[in-house]
MIGU-668195 format. One line per field, with one value per residue (C-alpha): x, y, z; residue in one letter; residue number from 1. Coordinates in nm, 3 decimals, padded with zeros to 5 digits. Example, Ala and Ser with C-alpha at 12.3 -4.5 7.8 and 13.67 -1.06 7.14 Angstrom:
<pts>
c1 = c(01.230	01.367)
c2 = c(-00.450	-00.106)
c3 = c(00.780	00.714)
lumse = c(A	S)
drenza = c(1	2)
</pts>
This chain:
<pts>
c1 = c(13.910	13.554	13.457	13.212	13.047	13.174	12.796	12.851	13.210	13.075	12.966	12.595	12.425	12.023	12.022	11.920	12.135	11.841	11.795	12.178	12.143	11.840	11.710	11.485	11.111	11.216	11.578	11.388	11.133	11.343	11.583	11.195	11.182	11.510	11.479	11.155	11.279	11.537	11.274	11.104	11.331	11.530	11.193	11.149	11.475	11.479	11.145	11.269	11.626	11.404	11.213	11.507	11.650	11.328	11.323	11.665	11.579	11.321	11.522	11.754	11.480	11.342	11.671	11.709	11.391	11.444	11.788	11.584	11.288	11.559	11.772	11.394	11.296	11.675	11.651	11.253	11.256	10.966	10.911	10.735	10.328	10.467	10.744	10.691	10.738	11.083	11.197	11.145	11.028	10.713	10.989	10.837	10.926	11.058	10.677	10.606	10.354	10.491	10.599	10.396	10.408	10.249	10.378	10.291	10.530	10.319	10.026	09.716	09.652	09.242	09.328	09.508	09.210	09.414	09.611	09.960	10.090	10.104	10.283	10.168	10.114	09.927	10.195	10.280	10.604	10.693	10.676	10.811	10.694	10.608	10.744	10.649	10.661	10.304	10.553	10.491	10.133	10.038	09.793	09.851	09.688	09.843	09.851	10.143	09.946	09.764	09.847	09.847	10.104	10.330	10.544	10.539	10.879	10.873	11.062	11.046	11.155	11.215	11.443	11.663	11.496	11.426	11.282	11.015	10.697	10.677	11.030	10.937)
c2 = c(18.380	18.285	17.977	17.744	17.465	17.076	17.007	17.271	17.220	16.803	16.824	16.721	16.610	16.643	16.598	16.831	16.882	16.743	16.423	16.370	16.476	16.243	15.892	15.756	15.641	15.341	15.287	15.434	15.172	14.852	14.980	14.986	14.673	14.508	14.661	14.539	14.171	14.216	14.302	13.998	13.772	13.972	14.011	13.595	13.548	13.771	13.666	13.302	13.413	13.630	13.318	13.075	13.327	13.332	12.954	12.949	13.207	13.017	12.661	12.899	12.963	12.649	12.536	12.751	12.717	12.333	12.389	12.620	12.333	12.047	12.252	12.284	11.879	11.828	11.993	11.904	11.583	11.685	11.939	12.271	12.278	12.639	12.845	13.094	12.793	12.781	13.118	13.208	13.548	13.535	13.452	13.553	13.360	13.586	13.624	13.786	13.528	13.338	12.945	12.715	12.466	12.195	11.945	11.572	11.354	11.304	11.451	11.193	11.195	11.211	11.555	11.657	11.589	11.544	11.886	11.735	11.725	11.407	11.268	11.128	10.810	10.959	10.898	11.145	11.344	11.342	11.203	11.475	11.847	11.933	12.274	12.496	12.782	12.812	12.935	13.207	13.182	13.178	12.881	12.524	12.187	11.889	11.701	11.773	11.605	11.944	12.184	12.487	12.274	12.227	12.593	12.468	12.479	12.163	12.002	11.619	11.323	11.466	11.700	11.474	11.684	12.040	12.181	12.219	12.021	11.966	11.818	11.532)
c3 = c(05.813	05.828	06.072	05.851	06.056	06.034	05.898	05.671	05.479	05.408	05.060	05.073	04.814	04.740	05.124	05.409	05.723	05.944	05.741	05.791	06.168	06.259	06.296	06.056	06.188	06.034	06.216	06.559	06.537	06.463	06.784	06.963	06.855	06.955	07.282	07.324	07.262	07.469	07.769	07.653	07.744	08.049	08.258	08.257	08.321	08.626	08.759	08.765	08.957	09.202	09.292	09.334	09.581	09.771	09.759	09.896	10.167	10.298	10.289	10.512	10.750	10.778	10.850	11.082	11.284	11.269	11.496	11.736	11.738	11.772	12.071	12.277	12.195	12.313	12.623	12.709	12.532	12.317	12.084	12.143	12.039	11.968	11.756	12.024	12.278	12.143	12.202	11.864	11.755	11.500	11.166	10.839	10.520	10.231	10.085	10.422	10.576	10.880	10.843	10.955	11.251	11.388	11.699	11.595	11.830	12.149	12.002	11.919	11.595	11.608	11.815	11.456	11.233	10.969	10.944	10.882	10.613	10.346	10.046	09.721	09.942	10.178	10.449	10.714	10.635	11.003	11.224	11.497	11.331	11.036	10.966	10.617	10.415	10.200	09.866	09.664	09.625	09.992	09.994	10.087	10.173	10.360	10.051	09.878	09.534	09.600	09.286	09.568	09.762	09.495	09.552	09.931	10.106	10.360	10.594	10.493	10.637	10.981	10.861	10.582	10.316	10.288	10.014	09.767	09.769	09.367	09.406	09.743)
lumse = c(X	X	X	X	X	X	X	X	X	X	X	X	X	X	X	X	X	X	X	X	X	X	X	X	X	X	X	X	X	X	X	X	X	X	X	X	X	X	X	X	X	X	X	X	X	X	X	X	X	X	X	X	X	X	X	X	X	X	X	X	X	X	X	X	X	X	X	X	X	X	X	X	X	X	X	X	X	X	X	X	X	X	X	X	X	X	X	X	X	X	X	X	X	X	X	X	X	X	X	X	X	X	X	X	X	X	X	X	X	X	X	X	X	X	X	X	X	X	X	X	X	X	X	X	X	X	X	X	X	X	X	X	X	X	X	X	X	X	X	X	X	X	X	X	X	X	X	X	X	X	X	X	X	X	X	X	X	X	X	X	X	X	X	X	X	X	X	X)
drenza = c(1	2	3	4	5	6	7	8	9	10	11	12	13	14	15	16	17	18	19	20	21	22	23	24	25	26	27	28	29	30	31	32	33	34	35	36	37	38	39	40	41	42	43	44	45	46	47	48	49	50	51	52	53	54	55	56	57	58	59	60	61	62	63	64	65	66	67	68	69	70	71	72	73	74	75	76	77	78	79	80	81	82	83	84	85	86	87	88	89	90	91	92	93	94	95	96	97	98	99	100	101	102	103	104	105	106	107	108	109	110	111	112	113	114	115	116	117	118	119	120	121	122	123	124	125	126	127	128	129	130	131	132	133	134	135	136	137	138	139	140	141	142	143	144	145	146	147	148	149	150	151	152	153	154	155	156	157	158	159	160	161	162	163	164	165	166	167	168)
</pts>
């Protein structure tokens, strides 16, 4: 018995193996095409989730430099003019620039020259520290009105909110 192919024993007709065998250019470039949609929509979606989970890291930190602050003002009844003060090792937020800190309580204001930071109002948001990460684009100014303060993550309220700037 002679062994004849599967391609081979399918009745064919007016059409070569290959074109049987093989995508179309047409059928290759509408799967292009829905894959490329696809990416269109995936890379947005996972750009946004990436910086919600930085956001959140950074909330984390904040939070967790505020309990470090609030242990050395508890013990010293005032808080530390430095993180390092604290006993805190130089703590990088999740864009890889350090937070920012700056003592206010006990502090005279004209020393400050304005560096703290302020809401829409123009009010102090602390009145003890103010404590920040600078966001995703790594600038800042102590207005949060500021559009480079808006991806901020501050410490408002001496301590009651935590957070981003755009949302204070």
């Amino acid at each position: 018995m002679r062994y004849i192919s599967f391609t081979d024993a399918l009745p064919i007709e007016g059409r070569s193996q290959k074109r049987v065998q093989a995508l179309t250019l047409v059928e290759l470039l509408l799967a292009i095409a829905i894959l490329g949609t696809l990416g269109a929509i995936a890379v947005p979606m996972y750009d946004g989730y990436i910086d919600k989970a930085r956001n959140s890291a950074a909330i984390a930190g904040i939070g967790e430099i505020e309990g470090a602050v609030l242990s050395f003002q508890a013990e010293r009844g005032r808080p530390p003019d430095t993180l390092a003060e604290s006993g805190l090792p130089t703590k990088l937020d999740p864009w890889g620039r350090p937070y920012q800190y700056l003592r206010l309580q006990g502090v005279d204001k004209k020393d400050l020259k304005g560096a703290w930071r302020r809401d829409r109002f123009t009010n102090p948001l602390n009145t003890d520290f103010d404590l920040y990460s600078m966001g995703k684009d790594g600038a800042s100014k102590p207005a949060l009105t500021a559009k480079v303060s808006h991806d901020d993550i501050v410490r408002a309220n001496n301590g009651a909110f935590v957070g981003l700037a755009s949302e204070y």
